[in-house]
C-alpha positions as CSV (number, residue, x, y, z in Angstrom):
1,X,2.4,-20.1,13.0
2,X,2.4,-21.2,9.5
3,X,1.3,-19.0,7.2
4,X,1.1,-21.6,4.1
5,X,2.8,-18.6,2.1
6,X,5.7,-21.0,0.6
7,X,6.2,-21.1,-3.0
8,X,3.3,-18.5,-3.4
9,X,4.4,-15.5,-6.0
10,X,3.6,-11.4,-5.4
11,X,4.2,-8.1,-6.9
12,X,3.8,-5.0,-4.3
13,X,3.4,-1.8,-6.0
14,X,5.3,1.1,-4.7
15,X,8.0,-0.8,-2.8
16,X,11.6,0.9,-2.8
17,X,10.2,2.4,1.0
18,X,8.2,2.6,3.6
19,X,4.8,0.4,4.0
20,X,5.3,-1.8,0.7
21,X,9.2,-2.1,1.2
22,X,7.8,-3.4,4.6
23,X,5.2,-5.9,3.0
24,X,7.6,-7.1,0.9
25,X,9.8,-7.9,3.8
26,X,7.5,-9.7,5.1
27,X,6.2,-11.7,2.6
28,X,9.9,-12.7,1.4
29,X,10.5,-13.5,4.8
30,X,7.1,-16.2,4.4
31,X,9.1,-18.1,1.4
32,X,7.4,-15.9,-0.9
33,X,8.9,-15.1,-4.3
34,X,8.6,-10.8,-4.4
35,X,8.7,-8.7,-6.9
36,X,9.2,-5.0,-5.9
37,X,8.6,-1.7,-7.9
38,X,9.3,1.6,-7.8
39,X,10.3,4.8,-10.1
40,X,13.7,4.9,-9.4
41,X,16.0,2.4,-10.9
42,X,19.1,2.8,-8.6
43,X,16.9,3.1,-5.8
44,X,14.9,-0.1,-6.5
45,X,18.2,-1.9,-7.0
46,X,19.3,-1.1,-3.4
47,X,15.7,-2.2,-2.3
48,X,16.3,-5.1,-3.8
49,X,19.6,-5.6,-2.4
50,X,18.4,-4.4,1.3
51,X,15.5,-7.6,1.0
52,X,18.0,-10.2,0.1
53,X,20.6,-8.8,3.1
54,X,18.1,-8.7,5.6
55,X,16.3,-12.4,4.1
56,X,19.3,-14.4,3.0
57,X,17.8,-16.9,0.3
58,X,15.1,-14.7,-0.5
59,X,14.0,-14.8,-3.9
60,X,13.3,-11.1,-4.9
61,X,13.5,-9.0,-8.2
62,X,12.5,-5.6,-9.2
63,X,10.5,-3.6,-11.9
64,X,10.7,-0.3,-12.8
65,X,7.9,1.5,-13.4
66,X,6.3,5.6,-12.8
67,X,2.4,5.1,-12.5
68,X,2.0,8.4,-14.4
69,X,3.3,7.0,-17.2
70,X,1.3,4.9,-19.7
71,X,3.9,3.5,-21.7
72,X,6.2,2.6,-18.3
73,X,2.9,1.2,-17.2
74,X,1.8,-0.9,-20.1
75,X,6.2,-2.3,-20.2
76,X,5.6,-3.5,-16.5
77,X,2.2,-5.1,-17.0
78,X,4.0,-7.6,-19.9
79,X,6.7,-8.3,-17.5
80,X,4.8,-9.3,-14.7
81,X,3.4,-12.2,-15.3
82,X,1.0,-14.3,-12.7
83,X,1.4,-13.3,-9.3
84,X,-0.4,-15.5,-6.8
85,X,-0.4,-11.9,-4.6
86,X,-0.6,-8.6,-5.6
87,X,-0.6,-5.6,-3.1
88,X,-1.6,-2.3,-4.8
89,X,0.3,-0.1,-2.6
90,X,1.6,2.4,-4.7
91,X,0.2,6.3,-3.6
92,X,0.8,10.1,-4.0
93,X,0.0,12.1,-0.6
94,X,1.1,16.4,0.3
95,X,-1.1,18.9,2.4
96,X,-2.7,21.5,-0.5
97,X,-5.8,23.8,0.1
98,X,-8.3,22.4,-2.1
99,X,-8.5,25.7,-4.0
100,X,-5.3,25.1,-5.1
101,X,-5.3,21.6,-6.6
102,X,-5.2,21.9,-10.4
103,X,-7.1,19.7,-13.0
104,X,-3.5,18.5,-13.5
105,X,-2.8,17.9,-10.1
106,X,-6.3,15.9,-9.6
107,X,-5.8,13.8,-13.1
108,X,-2.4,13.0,-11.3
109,X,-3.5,11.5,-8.3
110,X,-6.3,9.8,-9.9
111,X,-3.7,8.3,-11.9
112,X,-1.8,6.9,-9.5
113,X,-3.7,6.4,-7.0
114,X,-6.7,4.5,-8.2
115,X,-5.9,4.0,-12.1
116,X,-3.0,2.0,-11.0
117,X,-5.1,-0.6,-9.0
118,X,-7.6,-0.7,-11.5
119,X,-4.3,-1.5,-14.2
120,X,-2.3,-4.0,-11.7
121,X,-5.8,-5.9,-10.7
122,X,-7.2,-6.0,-14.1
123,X,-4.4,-8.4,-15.6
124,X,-3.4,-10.0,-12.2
125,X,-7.4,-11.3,-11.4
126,X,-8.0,-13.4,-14.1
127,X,-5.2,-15.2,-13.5
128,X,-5.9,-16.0,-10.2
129,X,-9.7,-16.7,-11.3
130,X,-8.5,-19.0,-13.4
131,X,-6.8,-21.0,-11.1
132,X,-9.4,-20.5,-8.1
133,X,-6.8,-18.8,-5.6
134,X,-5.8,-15.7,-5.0
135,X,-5.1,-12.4,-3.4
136,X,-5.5,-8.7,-3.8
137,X,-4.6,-6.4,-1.0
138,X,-5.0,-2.7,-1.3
139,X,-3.1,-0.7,0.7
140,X,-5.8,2.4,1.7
141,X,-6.2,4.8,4.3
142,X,-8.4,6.4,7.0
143,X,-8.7,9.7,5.5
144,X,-10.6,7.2,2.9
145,X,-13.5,7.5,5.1
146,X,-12.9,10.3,6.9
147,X,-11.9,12.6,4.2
148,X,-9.4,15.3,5.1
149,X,-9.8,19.1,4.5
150,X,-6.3,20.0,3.8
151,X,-5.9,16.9,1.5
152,X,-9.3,16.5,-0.6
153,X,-7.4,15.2,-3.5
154,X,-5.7,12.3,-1.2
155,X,-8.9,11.4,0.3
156,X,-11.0,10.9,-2.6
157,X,-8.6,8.6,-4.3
158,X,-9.1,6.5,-0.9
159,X,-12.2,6.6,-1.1
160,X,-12.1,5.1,-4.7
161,X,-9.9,2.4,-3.9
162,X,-12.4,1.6,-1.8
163,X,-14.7,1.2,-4.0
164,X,-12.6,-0.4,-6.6
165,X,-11.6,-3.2,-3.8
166,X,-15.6,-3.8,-3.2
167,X,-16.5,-4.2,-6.6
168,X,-13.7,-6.7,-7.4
169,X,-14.7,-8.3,-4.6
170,X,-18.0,-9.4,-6.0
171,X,-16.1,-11.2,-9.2
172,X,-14.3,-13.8,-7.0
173,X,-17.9,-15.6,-5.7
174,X,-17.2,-19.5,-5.2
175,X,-13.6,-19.0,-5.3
176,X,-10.7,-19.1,-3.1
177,X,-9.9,-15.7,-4.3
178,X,-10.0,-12.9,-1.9
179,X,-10.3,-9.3,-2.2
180,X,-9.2,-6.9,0.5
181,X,-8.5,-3.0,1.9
182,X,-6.1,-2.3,4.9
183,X,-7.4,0.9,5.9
184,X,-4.0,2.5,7.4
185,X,-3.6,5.6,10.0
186,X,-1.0,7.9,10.5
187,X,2.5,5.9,9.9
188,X,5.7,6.9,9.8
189,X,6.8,5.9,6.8
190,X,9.9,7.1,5.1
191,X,7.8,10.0,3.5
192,X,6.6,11.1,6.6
193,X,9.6,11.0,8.1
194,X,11.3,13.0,5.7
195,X,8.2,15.6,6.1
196,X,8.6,15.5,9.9
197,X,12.3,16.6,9.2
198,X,12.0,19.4,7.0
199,X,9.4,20.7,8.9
200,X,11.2,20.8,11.9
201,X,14.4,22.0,10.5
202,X,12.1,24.5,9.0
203,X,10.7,25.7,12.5
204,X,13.9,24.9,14.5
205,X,12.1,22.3,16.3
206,X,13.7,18.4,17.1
207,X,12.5,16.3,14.6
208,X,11.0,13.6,17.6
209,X,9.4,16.5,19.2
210,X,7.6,17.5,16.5
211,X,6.4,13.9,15.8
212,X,5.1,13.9,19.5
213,X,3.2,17.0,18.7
214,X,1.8,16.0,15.5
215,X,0.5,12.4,17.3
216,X,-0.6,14.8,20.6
217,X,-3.0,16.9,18.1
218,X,-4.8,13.9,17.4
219,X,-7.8,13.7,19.3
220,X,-8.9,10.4,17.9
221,X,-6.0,8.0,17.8
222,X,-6.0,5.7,20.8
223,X,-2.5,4.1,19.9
224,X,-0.8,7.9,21.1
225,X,1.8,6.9,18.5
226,X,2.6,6.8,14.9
227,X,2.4,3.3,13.7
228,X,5.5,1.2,12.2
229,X,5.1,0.4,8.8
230,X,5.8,-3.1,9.7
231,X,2.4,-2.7,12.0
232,X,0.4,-2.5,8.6
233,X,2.8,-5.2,7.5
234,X,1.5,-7.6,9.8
235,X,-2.0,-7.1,8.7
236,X,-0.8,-7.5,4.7
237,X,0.8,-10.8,5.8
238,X,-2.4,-12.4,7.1
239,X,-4.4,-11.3,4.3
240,X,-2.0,-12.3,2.0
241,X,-2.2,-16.3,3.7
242,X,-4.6,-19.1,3.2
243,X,-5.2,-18.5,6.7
244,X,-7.3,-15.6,5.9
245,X,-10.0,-17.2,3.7
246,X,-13.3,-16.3,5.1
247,X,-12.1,-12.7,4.8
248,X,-13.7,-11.0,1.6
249,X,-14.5,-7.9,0.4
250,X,-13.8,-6.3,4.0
251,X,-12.2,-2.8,5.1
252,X,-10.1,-3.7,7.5
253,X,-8.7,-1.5,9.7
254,X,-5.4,-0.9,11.1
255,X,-5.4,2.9,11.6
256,X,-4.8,2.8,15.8
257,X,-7.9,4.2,16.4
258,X,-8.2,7.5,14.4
259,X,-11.6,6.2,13.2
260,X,-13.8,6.6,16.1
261,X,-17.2,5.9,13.8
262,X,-17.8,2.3,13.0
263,X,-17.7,0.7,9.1
C-alpha cells in the first residue's frame, strides 16, 4: 500500500531508542525526511547512523536537545523549522510510591512529559495551519486512562497529553490537519528491557522469564505478550499518512487489550 508519505518532513521527539527510534524507522522507510532527537549527542549520532544503515538513501538528521532544559529547548525549537509531521514522543517513566514523589520530581515530569508537547506543537501547528495539512501524533499510554498506583506521576502526565491532543484538535476544523493519541500498552522498549534485566539480575532470575511473569500478572492484556515497539510503529505510520484523514481528535488504542473499559 501507498502511504502518500513521500517528500513529507517530521521531527519525532525522544528518538535515539525504543518506540520513536521505531517511528522514525518507519517513517524514513515511507520517503520521509526525519529528524530524530534525543539528550545524548554521541548516542543520537549512532541513531542516526543505525536509520541510514538499515534505510539506505534515507534522508535523516538529528537534534540534540534535554526537555528539562529551557534553553536546550528554546535552541531546538529555532532549528527545527516546518515539519509536515511531528510525533511528540518524548517521556519520563519509574515505579515510585506516590508518597515519595517530590514537588521536584512532579515539576519534572510535567516538564517533560506534557510541557514538551505543548512546546513542539505550539510552533509546529501553525505551520501546518497555514498550509492546510498536517500531522501531530502523541505518543500516550494506557495508564493515561487507567492511572496506575505505583506510578501517579506517570499517569497524570498521560492523562494531560490527552487532553492537550483533544484541545488541539479543535484548532484544525476545515482543515486537512489532524490531531492524534496512540494510547500504548506495556512494550518492550529498550527501557524496559534494560529494567527487565536489572531486575532479574537483581533477583537471580532469566531475564525472558521474568518478562513472561511480568506479561502473566496481567489480568487484562489479551495479546499475553509485550508488544514490539514497531507494533506502535505501525499505528504512527497510518496516522502519520494522507490515508488517515477522517481520523481526528481520536484516542486510539494500541495497548493489546490492557484496557478492558471502552473510550
Amino acid at each position: 500500500m501507498d502511504l502518500q508519505l513521500s517528500g513529507k518532513t517530521a521531527f519525532v521527539s525522544g528518538s535515539t531508542q525504543g518506540i520513536g527510534f521505531a517511528i522514525a524507522e518507519a517513517l524514513v522507510g515511507e520517503g520521509v525526511s526525519v529528524v530524530i532527537n534525543g539528550r545524548d549527542e554521541g548516542r543520537l549520532r549512532a541513531a542516526v547512523d543505525r536509520l541510514k544503515a538499515a534505510v539506505p538513501g534515507a534522508v535523516v538528521s538529528g537534534v540534540p536537545a534535554d526537555f528539562e532544559d529551557p534553553e536546550q529547548v528554546r535552541h531546538l525549537l529555532d532549528s527545527m523549522g516546518e515539519v509536515d509531521i511531528l510525533v511528540n514522543n518524548v517521556g519520563l517513566f519509574e515505579v515510585t510510591p506516590f508518597a515519595q514523589i517530590s514537588d521536584d520530581d512532579w515539576q519534572r515530569y510535567v516538564d517533560v512529559n506534557v510541557m514538551s508537547g505543548v512546546r513542539l506543537s505550539r510552533h509546529a501547528l501553525p505551520h501546518m495551519l497555514a498550509k492546510g495539512w498536517g500531522r501531530l501524533i502523541f505518543i500516550g499510554s494506557e495508564s493515561g486512562v487507567n492511572i496506575p498506583a505505583d506510578m501517579v506521576h506517570y499517569g497524570l502526565t498521560k492523562a494531560a497529553m490527552l487532553a492537550l491532543s483533544n484541545g488541539l484538535a479543535k484548532l484544525t476544523r476545515g482543515t486537512e490537519v489532524t490531531v492524534n493519541t496512540i494510547l500504548g500498552g506495556p512494550t518492550y522498549s529498550d527501557g524496559v528491557a534494560r529494567a527487565v534485566s536489572q531486575i532479574a539480575q537483581a533477583q537471580a532470575l532469566p531475564a525472558e522469564e521474568l518478562k513472561a511473569a511480568i506479561i502473566a500478572g496481567n489480568q487484562t492484556s489479551l495479546l499475553q505478550r509485550f508488544i514490539e515497539p514497531a507494533e506502535i510503529a505501525n499505528l504512527a505510520l497510518y496516522l502519520a499518512s494522507p490515508l488517515s484523514s477522517a481520523t481526528n481528535g481520536a484516542a486510539l488504542r494500541a495497548d493489546g487489550g490492557v484496557l478492558t473499559a471502552t473510550i
